[in-house]
C-alpha distance (Angstrom), angle and dihedral (degrees) to the residues before:
residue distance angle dihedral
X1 . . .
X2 3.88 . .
X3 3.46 120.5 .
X4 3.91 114.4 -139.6
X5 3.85 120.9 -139.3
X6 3.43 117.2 -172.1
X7 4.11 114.2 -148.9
X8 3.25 108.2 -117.3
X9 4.10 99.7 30.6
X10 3.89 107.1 -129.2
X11 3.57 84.8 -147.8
X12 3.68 102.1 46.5
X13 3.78 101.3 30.5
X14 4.27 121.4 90.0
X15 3.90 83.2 -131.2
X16 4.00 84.5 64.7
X17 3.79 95.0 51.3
X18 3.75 96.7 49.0
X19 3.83 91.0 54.4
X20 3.62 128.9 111.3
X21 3.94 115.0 -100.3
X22 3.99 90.3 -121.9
X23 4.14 86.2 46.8
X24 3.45 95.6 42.2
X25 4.20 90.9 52.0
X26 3.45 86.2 54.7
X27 3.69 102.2 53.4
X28 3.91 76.0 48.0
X29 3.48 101.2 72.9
X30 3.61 102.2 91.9
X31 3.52 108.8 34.3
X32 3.67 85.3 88.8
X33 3.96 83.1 99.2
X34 3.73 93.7 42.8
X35 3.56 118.1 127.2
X36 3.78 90.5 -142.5
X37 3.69 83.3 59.8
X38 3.60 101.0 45.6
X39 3.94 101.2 46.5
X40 3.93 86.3 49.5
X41 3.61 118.5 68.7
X42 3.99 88.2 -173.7
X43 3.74 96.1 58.6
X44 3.44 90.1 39.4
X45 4.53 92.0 60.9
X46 3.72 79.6 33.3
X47 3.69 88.7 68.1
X48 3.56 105.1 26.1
X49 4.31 78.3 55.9
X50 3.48 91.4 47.6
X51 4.14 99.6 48.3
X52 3.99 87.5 43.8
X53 3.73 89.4 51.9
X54 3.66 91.5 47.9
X55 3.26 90.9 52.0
X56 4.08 91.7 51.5
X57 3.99 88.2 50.7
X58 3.58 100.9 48.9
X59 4.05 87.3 46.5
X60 3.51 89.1 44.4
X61 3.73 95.1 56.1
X62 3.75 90.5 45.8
X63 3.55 93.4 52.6
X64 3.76 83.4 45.9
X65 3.66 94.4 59.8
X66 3.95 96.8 48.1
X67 3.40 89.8 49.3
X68 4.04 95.1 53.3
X69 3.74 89.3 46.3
X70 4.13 91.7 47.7
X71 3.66 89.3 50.2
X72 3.56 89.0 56.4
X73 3.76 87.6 41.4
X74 4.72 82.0 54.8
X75 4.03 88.4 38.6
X76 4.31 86.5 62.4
X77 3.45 91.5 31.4
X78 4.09 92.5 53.3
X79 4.36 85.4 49.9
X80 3.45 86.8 58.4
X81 4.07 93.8 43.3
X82 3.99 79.3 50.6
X83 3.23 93.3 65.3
X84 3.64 101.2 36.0
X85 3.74 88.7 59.7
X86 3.51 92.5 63.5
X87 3.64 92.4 50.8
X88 3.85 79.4 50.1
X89 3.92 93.6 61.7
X90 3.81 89.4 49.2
X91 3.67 90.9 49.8
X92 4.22 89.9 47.4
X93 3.94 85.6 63.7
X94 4.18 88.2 64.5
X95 2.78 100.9 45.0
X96 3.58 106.3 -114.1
X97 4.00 110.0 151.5
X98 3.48 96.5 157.3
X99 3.71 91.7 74.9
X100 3.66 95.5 26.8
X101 4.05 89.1 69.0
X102 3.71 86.7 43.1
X103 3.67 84.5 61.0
X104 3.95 96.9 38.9
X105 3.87 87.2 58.7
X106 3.74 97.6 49.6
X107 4.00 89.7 50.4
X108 3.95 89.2 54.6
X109 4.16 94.0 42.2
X110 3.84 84.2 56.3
X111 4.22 95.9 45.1
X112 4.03 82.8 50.5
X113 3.62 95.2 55.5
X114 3.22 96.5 34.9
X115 4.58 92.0 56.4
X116 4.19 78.2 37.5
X117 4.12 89.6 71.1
X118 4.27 92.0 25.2
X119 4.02 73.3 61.8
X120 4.05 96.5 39.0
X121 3.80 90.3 46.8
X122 3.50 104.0 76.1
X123 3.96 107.0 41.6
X124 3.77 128.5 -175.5
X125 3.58 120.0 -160.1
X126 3.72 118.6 -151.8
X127 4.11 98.0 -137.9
X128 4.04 95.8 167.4
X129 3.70 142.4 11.8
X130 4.14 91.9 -81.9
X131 3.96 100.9 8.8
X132 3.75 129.5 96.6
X133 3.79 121.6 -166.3
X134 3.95 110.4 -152.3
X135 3.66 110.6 -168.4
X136 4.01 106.6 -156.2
X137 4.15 104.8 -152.4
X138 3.99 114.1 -178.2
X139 3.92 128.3 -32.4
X140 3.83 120.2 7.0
X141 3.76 96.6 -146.6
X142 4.20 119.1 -157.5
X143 4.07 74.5 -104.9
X144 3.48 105.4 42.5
X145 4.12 90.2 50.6
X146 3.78 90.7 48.0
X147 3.46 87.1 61.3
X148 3.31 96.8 48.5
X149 3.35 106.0 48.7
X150 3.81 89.3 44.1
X151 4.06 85.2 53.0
X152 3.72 97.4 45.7
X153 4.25 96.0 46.4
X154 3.74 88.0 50.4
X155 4.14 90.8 48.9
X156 3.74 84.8 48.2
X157 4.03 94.4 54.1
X158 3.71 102.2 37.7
X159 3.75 101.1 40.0
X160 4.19 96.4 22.6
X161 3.52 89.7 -123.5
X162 4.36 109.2 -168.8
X163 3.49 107.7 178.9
X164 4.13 116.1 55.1
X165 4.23 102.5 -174.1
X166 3.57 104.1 -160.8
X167 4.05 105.0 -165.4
X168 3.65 113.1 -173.9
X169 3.76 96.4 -175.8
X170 3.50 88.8 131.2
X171 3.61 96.4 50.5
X172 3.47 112.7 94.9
X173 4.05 103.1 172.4
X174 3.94 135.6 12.6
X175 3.92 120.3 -137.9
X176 3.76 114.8 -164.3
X177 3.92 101.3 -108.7
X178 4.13 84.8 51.6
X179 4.17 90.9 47.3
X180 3.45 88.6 50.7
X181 4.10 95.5 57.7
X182 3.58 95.7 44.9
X183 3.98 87.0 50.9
X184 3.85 82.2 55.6
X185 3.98 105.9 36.2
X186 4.49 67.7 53.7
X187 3.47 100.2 62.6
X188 4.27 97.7 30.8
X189 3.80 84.1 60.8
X190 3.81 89.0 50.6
X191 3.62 100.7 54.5
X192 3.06 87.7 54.6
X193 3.63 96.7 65.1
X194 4.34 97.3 -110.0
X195 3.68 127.0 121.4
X196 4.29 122.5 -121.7
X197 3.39 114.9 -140.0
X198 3.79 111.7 -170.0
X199 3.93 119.9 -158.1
X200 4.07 145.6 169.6
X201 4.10 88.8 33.6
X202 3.62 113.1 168.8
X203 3.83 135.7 -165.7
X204 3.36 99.0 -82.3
X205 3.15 99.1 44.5
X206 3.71 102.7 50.7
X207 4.03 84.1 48.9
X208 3.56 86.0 67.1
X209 3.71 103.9 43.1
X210 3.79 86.7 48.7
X211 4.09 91.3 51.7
X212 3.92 101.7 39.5
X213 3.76 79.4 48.0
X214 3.88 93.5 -130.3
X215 3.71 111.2 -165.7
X216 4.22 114.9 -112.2
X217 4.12 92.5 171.5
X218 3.61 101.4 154.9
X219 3.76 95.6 -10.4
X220 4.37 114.5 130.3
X221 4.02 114.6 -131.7
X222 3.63 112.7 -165.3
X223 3.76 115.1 169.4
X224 4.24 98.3 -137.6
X225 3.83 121.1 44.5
X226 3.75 85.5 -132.0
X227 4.14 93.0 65.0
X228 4.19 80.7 43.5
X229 4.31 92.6 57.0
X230 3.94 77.3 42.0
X231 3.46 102.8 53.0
X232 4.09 84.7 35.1
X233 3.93 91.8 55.5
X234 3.96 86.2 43.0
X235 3.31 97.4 57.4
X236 4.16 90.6 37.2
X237 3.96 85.7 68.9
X238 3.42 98.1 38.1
X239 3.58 83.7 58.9
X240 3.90 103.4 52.7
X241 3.93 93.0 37.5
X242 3.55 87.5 73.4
């Protein structure tokens, strides 16, 4: 069988490596019958790692996006309950129970949900045997980054996570309040002995790391989240060689 070479390699040529990750997938897609690929097992996982993770992102920031819109969907929905609850009060002065409890149960359906996407909205995607991506998609909140920091440290303990890749693709600008939690979720991953790995940062966003003066001691900025799983699986050998 023919072996096809495309000229220039995506994979060899600077024009590959200054791609965007969804652009670079795409050009991709048919080196599966590239004889670079096939005569190297490591590009070959490489790319299998890299089209599965794709896959995870894109999935991720769909999921993302129905869960923003059905939290806006609970936010109306807990108005309502709002006032509903002080038709419930009213009601508690007859004496009707039977619809109070109907009530009761519709309150607590809604809190559910509504800790469901509190949970949903900060994902971490396992993307090697001791690295976690975290792909950051709008506002971090003083909520939303207590949660993840609080989801991240406990990943790091129970499954002795080592590499924490931070990709802020999605992030298109930094306020102060949401430079300052990153600079913390930072450091808490430090003391515990992992590495951050930041990825995807724009502009903008570098502009305001660099004038909130966010600390990046000993914290690894690659610019694709393919040369972070590099570095990651690098430093992964490196590691058990020794």
């Amino acid at each position: 069988m023919t072996m096809m070479h495309c000229d220039p390699c995506v994979l060899r040529s600077e024009e590959g490596a200054r791609l965007p990750l969804e652009q670079f997938g795409e050009r991709l897609v048919p080196c599966e019958g590239c004889e670079i690929v096939q005569r190297s097992p490591e590009v070959r996982h490489l790319l299998d790692r890299h089209n599965e993770l794709s896959r995870a992102l894109r999935k991720a920031e769909q999921q993302t996006r129905r869960w923003e819109n059905r939290c806006r969907e609970l936010e109306e929905a807990a108005q309502e309950q709002d006032a509903r609850t002080a038709t419930l009060e009213r009601i508690q002065e007859t004496g009707m129970g039977e619809l109070e409890e109907e009530l009761r149960t519709k309150i607590a359906l809604i809190e559910e949900q509504r800790r469901a996407i509190h949970l949903l909205s900060v994902p971490l995607l396992q993307v090697g045997p001791r690295a976690l991506a975290i792909p950051l998609i709008g506002v971090l909140d003083d909520d939303r980054a207590a949660r993840l920091t609080e989801r991240l440290l406990q990943a790091i303990n129970a499954m002795a996570i080592r590499f924490a890749v931070v990709d802020l693709t999605g992030v298109e600008s930094l306020d102060q309040r949401t430079t300052a939690h990153l600079g913390r979720l930072f450091q808490a991953v430090r003391l515990l002995g992992g590495s951050v790995v930041i990825t995807g940062v724009q502009g903008n966003v570098a502009r305001a790391m660099i004038h909130e003066g966010i600390d990046l001691t000993g914290v690894r900025i690659e610019r694709h989240l393919r040369d972070a799983l590099r570095w990651c699986q690098q430093k992964e050998r490196e590691g058990s060689s020794r």
